[in-house]
C-alpha positions in Angstrom: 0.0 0.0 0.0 3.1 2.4 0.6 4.4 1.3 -2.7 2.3 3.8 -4.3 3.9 7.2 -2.7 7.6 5.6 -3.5 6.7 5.1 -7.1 6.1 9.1 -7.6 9.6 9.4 -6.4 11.4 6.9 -8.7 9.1 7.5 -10.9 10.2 9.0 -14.7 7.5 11.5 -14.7 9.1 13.2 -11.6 12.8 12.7 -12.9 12.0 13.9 -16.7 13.4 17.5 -16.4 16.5 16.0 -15.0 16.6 13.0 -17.3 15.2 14.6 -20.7 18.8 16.6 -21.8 20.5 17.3 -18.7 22.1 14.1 -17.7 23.2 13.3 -21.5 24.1 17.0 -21.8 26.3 17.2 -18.7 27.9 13.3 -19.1 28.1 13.2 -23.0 28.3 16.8 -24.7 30.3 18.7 -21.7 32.8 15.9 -21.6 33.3 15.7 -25.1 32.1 12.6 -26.1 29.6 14.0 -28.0 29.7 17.2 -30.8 26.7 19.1 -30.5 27.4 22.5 -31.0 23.6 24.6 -31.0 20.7 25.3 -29.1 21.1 24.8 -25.4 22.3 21.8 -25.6 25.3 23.8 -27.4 25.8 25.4 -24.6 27.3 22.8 -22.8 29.8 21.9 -25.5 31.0 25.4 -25.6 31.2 25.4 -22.1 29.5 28.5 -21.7 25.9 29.2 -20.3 23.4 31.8 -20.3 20.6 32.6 -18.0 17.9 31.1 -19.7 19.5 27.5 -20.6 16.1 25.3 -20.5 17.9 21.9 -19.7 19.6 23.7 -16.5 16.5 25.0 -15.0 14.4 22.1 -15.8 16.9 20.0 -14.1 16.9 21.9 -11.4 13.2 21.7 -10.7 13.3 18.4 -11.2 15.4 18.0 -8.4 13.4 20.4 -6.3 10.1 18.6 -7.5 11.7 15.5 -6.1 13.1 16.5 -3.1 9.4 18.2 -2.1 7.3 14.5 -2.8 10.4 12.9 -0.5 9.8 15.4 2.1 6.1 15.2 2.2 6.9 11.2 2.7 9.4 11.7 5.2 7.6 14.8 7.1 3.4 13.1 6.6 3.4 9.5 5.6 5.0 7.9 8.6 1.8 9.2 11.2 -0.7 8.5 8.0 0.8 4.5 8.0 0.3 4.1 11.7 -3.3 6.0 11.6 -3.8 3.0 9.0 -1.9 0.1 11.3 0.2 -0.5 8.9 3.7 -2.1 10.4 6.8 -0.3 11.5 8.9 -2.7 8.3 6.6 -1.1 6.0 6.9 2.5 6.8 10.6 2.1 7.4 11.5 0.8 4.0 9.1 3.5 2.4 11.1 6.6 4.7 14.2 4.5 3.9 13.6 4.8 0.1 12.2 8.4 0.2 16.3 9.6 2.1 18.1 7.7 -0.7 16.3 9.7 -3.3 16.1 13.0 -1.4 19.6 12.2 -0.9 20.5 12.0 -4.0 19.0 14.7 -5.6 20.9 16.6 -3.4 23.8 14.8 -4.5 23.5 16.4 -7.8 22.4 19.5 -7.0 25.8 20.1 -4.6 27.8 18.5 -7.6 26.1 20.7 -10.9 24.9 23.5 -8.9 27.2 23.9 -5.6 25.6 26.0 -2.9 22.3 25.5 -3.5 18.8 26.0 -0.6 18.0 23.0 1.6 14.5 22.4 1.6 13.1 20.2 4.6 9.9 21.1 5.5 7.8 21.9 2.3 4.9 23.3 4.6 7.7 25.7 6.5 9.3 26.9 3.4 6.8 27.9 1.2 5.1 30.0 4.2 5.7 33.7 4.7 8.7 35.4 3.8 10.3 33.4 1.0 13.4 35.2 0.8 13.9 35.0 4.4 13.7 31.2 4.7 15.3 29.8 1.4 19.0 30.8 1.5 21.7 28.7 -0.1 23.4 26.7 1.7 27.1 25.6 1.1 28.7 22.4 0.0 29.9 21.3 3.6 26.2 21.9 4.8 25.0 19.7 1.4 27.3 17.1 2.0 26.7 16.9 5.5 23.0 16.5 4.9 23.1 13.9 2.3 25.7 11.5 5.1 23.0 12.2 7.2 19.5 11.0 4.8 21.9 8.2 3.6 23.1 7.1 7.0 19.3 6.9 8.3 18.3 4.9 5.4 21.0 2.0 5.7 19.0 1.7 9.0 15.5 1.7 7.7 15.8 -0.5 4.7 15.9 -3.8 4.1 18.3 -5.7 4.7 17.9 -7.7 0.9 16.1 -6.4 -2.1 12.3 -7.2 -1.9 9.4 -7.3 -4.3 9.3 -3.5 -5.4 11.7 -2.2 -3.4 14.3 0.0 -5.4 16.6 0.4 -2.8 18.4 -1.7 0.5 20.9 -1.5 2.9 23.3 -2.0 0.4 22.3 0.7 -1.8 22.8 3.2 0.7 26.3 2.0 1.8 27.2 2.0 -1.8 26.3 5.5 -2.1 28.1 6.6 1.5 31.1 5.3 -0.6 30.2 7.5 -3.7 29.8 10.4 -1.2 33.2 9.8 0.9 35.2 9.0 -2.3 33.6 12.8 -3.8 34.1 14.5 -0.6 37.8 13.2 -0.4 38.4 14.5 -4.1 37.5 18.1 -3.4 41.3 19.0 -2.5 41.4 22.6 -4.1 39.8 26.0 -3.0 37.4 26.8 -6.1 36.4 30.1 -6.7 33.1 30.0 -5.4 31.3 31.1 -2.1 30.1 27.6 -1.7 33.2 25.5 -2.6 34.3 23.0 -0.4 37.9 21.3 0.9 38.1 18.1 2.2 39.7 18.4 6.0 40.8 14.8 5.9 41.3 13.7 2.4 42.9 9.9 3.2 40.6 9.3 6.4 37.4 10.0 3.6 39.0 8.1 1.2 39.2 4.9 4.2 35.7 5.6 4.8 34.8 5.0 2.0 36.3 1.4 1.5 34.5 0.8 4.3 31.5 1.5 3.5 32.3 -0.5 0.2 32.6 -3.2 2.0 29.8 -3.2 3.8 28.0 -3.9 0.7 
C-alpha cells in the first residue's frame, strides 16, 4: 500500500526535467564525447551558459520537485501508516527509500549546482517570507545532509532487495562510498562562495572502503 507514494519518487515523470537533456548533456556533450554545438544543448559543449539555458532549470526543478514528494513522505506518511496500522517494516523501508532519493538529488544539486537552498519542511518553506527562509546553503552543509539522509536509510531498509523495493541496505552503503570518495576528491579551494575542501582527504577516502565493504 506504501508502494504507491515511493513510485512518484522513482518515478520517470518526476525525474523527466532532469533525465530529458540534462544528464546526457552534462555526461556526454560537456565531456566531449559528444559534438553538439547549437541550441542549449550547445551550450554545454562550448562550455558557456546563459541565464535562460532550458535543460539547466528544468533539471533543477526536477530535483526540487523531487526532493518536495520525498519530504512530504518523510515529514506526513509515517503518522498516515500508523493512523492505518500499517507495520513499522513497511513505513521504514518506504522513509528508507524516500532519504536515498532525497539524498540524492541533493547529490546532484551540490555537484552541478554547488551552494544551492536546503528544503526540509515543504509546509515551512513555502510560508511567509520566501526570501527569508530559502538561502543557499554551502557544500559542507550539502554534504553533511546527504551522510546524514543516507546514514538513516541503511538503517530503515531492508536488509535484501524485496518485491518492489528499489533500494536496500546495500544501496545506501554504496552510495556513502560515492559520497566519501567525492568528498575526499575536493582537495582545491574553487572560486566560489560555496566551494568545499576536504579536511581529511585519506581518512574519507578509508571511509569510503568501508562502507564499500559493507556492501
Amino acid at each position: 500500500r506504501l508502494d504507491g507514494y515511493t513510485k512518484q519518487v522513482r518515478g520517470p515523470m518526476t525525474w523527466f526535467g532532469y533525465e530529458e537533456k540534462f544528464s546526457w548533456c552534462v555526461g556526454e556533450v560537456y565531456s566531449g564525447n559528444v559534438y553538439h554545438n547549437y541550441g542549449d544543448e550547445g551550450e554545454f559543449h562550448f562550455m558557456s551558459f546563459g541565464n535562460n539555458n532550458a535543460n539547466i532549470s528544468n533539471a533543477y526543478t526536477s530535483l526540487y520537485a523531487v526532493i518536495a514528494k520525498c519530504n512530504h513522505i518523510i515529514n506526513e506518511v509515517p503518522k498516515i501508516a500508523q493512523e492505518n496500522n500499517l507495520s513499522k517494516a513497511a513505513i521504514d523501508k518506504c522513509v528508507g527509500e524516500a532519504l536515498m532519493y532525497r539524498g540524492m538529488a541533493y547529490f546532484f544539486l551540490a555537484e552541478y549546482w554547488g551552494a544551492s537552498p536546503i528544503v526540509l519542511h515543504n509546509a515551512e518553506t513555502i510560508s511567509g517570507d520566501l526570501a527569508s527562509q530559502v538561502t543557499k546553503a554551502d557544500r559542507k552543509s550539502l554534504y553533511t545532509l546527504i551522510e546524514k539522509d543516507w546514514k538513516e536509510a541503511y538503517e530503515k531498509l531492508p536488509e535484501n532487495q524485496q518485491p518492489g523495493c528499489r533500494a536496500w541496505k546495500a544501496s545506501a552503503s554504496g552510495m556513502l562510498a560515492k559520497l566519501y570518495v567525492t568528498m575526499a576528491s575536493c582537495q582545491t579551494q574553487l572560486d566560489d562562495k560555496g566551494s568545499y575542501v576536504c579536511p581529511d582527504p585519506n581518512g574519507y577516502y578509508n571511509m569510503a572502503i568501508e562502507q564499500a565493504d559493507i556492501t
